[in-house]
N, C-alpha and C positions, 0 to 999 in steps of 0.2 A: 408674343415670344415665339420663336422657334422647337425649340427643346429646351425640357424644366423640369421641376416637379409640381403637383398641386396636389394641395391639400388644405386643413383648417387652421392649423398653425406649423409652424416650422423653424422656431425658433433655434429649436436642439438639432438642425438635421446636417448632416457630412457630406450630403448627394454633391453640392455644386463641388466643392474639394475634389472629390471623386471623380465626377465627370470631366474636368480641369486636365485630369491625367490624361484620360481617353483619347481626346485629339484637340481641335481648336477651334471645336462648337462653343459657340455661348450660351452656357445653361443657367437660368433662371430659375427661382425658389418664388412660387407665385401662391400665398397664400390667397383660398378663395371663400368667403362666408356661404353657407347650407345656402343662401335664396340667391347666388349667383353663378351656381354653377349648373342648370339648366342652362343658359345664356350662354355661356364661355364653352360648352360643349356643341352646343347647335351649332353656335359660332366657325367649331371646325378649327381657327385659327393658330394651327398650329403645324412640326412638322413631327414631331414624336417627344412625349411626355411619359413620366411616371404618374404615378399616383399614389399617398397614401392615406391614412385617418383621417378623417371615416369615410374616405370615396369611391375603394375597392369593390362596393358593391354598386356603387348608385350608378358608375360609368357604365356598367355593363346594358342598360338600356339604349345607349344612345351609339353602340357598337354595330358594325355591319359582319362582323366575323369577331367571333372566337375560339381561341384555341384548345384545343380538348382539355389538356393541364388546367388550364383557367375556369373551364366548362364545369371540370371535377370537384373541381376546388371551391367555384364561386363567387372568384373575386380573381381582381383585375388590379394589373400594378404599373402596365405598361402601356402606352396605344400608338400605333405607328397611324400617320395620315399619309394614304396611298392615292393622290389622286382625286380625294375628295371622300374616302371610304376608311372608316375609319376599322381598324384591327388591333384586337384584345390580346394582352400573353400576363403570364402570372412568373414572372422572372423569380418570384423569392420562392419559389418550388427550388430551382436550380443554385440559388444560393445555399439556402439551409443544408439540402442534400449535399452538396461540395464542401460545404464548410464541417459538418458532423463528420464526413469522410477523411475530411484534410485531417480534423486532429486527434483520428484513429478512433474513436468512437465506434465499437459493434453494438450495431443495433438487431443483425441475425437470429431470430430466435429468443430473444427478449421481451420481457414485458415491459412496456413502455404508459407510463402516465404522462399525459401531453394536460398542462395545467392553460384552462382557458378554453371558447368555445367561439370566440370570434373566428374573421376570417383569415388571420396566419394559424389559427391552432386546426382549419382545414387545411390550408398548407401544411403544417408539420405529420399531418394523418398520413395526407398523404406521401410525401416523402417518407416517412415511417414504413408504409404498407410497399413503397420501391425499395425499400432495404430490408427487404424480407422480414420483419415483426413478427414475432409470435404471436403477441397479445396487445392489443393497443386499450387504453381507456383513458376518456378525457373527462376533468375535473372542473366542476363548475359550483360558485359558490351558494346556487342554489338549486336545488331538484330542478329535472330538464331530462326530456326523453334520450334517451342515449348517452347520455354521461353520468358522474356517481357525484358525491360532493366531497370537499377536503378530508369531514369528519370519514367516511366511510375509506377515501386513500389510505388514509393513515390507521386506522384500526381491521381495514378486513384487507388491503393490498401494498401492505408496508416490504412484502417478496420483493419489490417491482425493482428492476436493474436500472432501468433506465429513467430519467425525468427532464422534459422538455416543457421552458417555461414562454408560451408566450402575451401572459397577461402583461399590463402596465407595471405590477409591483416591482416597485425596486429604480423603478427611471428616473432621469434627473427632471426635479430639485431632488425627489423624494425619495433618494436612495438607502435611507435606514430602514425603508420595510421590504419584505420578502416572502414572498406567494407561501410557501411551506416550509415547517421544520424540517428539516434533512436525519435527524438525530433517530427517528423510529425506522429509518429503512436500513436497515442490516446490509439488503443482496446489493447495493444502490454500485453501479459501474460508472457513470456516463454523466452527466448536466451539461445540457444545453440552453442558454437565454437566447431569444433573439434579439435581449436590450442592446444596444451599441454606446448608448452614453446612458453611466459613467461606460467604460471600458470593461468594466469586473464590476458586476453586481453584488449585493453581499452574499446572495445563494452561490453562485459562481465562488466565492471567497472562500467561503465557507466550506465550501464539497473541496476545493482545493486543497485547505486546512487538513481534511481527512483523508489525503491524498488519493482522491475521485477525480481520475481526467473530466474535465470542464471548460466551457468556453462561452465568452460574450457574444455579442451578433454582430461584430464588427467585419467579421469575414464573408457571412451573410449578406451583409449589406453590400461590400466592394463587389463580391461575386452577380450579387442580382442588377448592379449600377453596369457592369460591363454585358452580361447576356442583353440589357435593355441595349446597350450601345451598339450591340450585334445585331439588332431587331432594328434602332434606328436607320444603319447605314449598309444593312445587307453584307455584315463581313465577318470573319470570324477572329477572336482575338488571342489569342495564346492563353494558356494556364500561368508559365511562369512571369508572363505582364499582372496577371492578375495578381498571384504573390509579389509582386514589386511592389504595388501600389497600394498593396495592403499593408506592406512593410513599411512604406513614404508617410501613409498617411497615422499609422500607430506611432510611427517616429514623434509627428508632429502633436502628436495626442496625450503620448506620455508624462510623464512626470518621475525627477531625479528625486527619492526623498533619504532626505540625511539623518541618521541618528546614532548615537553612540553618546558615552560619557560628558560631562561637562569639562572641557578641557581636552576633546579627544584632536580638536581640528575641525570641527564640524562645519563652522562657517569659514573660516578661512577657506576651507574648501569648495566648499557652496559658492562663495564670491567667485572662485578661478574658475569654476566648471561655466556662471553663468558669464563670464566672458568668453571663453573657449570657445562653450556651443551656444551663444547668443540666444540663453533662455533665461526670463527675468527669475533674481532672485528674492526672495522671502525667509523671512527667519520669526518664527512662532515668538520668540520673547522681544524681536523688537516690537509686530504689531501689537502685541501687549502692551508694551511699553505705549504706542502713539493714539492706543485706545484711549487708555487707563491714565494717562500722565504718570505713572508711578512702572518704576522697573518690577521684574516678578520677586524681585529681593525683598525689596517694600512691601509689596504686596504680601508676600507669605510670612513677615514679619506683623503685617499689621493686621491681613484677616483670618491668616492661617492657610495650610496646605491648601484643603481642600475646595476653599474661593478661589484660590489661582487656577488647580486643574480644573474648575469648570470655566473659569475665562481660557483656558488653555485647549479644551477640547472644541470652544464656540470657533474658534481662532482658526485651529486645525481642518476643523467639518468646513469653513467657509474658502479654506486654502485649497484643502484637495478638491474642489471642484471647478478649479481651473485645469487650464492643459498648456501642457509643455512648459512648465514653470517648473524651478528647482525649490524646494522647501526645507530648511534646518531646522529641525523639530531641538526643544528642549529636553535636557537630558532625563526627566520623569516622563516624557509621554507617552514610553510605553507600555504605563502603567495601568492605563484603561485602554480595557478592550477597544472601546468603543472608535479611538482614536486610530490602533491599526485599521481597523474593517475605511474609514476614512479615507487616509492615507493610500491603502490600496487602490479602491475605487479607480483611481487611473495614474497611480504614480507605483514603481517600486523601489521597494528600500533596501537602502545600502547601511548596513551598520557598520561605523569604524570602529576597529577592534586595535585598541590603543590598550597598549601594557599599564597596570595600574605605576609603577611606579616611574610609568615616563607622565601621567595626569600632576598636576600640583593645586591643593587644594588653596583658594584664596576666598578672602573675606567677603565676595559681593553675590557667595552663595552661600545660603545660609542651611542649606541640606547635606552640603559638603567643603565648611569652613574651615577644617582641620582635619589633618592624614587620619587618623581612628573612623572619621563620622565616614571622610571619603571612599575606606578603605568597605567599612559598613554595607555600603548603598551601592557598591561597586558590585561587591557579591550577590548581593538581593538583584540587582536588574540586570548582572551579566545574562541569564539566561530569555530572560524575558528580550533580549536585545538580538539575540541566536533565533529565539522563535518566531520572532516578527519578520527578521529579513527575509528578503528574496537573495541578497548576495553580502559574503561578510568579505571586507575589503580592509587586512591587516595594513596599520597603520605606523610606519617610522615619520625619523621627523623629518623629511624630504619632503613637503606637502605636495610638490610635484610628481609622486610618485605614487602617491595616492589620487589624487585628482587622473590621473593616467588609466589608473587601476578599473577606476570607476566606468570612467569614458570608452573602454575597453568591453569591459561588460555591458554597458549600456545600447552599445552599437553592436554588441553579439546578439542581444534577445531581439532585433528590429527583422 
């Protein structure tokens, strides 16, 4: 290969997307096992690569120059082949640092806990200590010189404004765990993940929740994909390229998710949007239904509520972990937490806000079979329907004016 990345797996990675945008290199994703990459670096064969898990250090042996950043840091993410001489840079310095900037984040005079001890949680020190930090300290989940452990974060340094997460918790598959509670830090300003997939972590989610500016590492990533691209071809490339292709590539990433009332429009609209903007659609009570053989009607008839919402949330968790699909969630699923935090992950939601008495209650829901029951369950979940969304998109009976509404919003957040 010419230009790529290498690493141990890479199943989850956005690089080749990314560099796609760049120009009209062919970049390759070249998974390499630990006893083949001695080989493949003597080898030389190549013209400029990244690098990441677990190779950031190991490459730095087989380097003829590196660059102070990288020096500082420890680890290596980039290598240009000049000639036969191979040259080191640590591009996710310039990403992380651009990306905490971009989305206003002060980190000035701050104490900052950086969770994790590997070699991006020295990148983030360091970027940390170029944006002037008051007080840096890194969290590691066992005793280790120069860092403290969770339990001590949370009971003697719960002050800290800032928290930058760069352990694994929280990546995909395994996005229902997350590095630290949020809930004991009071002065808390700022979360930063450098996860990229999902999009929005559940810490990310959650700091959001409590309205704490927060960010995924998807910007991160774009930003440290283009400084490498500047390193490969000797060029320099704009900032606002850079937000384009940040913008191109979350477009591609996201996900529409629908919910409101039973009877609100939900999938009627879901159908027209996944025409419009040629994204497949999904609707939570049919996979139910092609699981199950049996509608959720049946089901909550035969084994009761609470067997459906757990076929309902298995349904959910394995939908939001696709991208750029549109989802119509059923009209109870905002009733576990568990399901927003989902959902989010990399879609946002749109709740239609349909007047109760333009809904008509009919027989093949058995939660809202009659106006009283409807009118009931209306009240209970309006608000829970307010709190979940990212945008409430008032609904008449024009479906085309809703589906408009959406489409509208959805190309403003990109």
């Amino acid at each position: 290969m010419k230009y790529g990345l290498i690493g141990e797996k890479l199943g989850h990675s956005f690089s080749k997307e990314i560099h796609n945008q760049l120009g009209s290199y062919d970049y390759v994703l070249k998974e390499i096992p630990k006893d083949e990459l001695d080989a493949f670096m003597k080898a030389k064969d190549f013209a400029g690569i990244n690098v990441t898990i677990p190779y950031k250090k190991d490459v730095i042996q087989y380097l003829d120059f590196i660059d102070d950043n990288a020096r500082q840091i420890g680890a290596v993410n980039t290598i240009v082949n000049r000639d036969g001489k191979l040259f080191g840079y640590n591009t996710d310095f310039t990403g992380l640092q651009k990306m905490i900037v971009n989305e206003g984040i002060k980190l000035k005079d701050k104490k900052v806990l950086i969770l994790g001890t590997g070699g991006t949680s020295r990148t983030a020190h360091a970027v940390a200590e170029s944006l002037q930090t008051g007080e840096i300290l890194c969290v590691s989940r066992s005793e280790k010189e120069d860092t403290i452990t969770y339990e001590q974060a949370v009971k003697e340094h719960n002050d800290a404004q800032i928290i930058i997460n760069t352990t694994p918790s929280g990546m995909f598959p395994s996005v229902d765990s997350k590095p630290i509670e949020l809930n004991s830090f009071k002065k808390l300003e700022g979360v930063v993940d450098v996860i990229f997939n999902p999009l929005r972590t559940r810490l990310v989610i959650e700091a959001q929740k409590k309205g704490i500016k927060a960010c995924g590492g998807l910007y991160m990533l774009v930003q440290q994909a283009v400084s490498a691209s500047e390193f490969f071809f000797d060029r320099t490339i704009a900032t606002s390229r850079t937000n384009e292709i940040y913008s191109l590539i979350i477009s591609k990433k996201q996900n529409i998710v629908l919910t409101g009332m039973p009877g609100c429009g939900k999938s009627t609209a879901g159908k027209k949007l996944s025409e419009k903007l040629s994204m497949p659609y999904f609707d939570t009570d049919e996979e139910i239904t092609k699981r199950e053989w049996k509608t959720p009607a049946q089901i909550i008839n035969e084994r009761g509520e609470d067997q459906f919402r757990i076929l309902e949330e298995e349904i959910i968790r394995e939908l939001s972990l696709k991208n750029n699909v549109i989802i119509s969630t059923g009209g109870g699923a905002v009733l576990r937490k568990q399901n927003i935090f989902h959902l989010k992950n990399n879609g946002l939601i749109f709740f239609i806000d349909r007047k109760i008495e333009n809904i008509r209650p009919t027989s093949d829901r058995p939660l809202s079979d009659s106006q009283e029951k409807l009118k009931k369950v209306f009240d209970f979940r309006y608000p829970l329907y307010c709190a979940a969304a990212d945008f409430t998109v008032t609904s008449d009976e024009v479906i085309e004016h809703t589906v408009n509404k959406i489409i509208q919003e959805f190309r403003g957040i990109k």
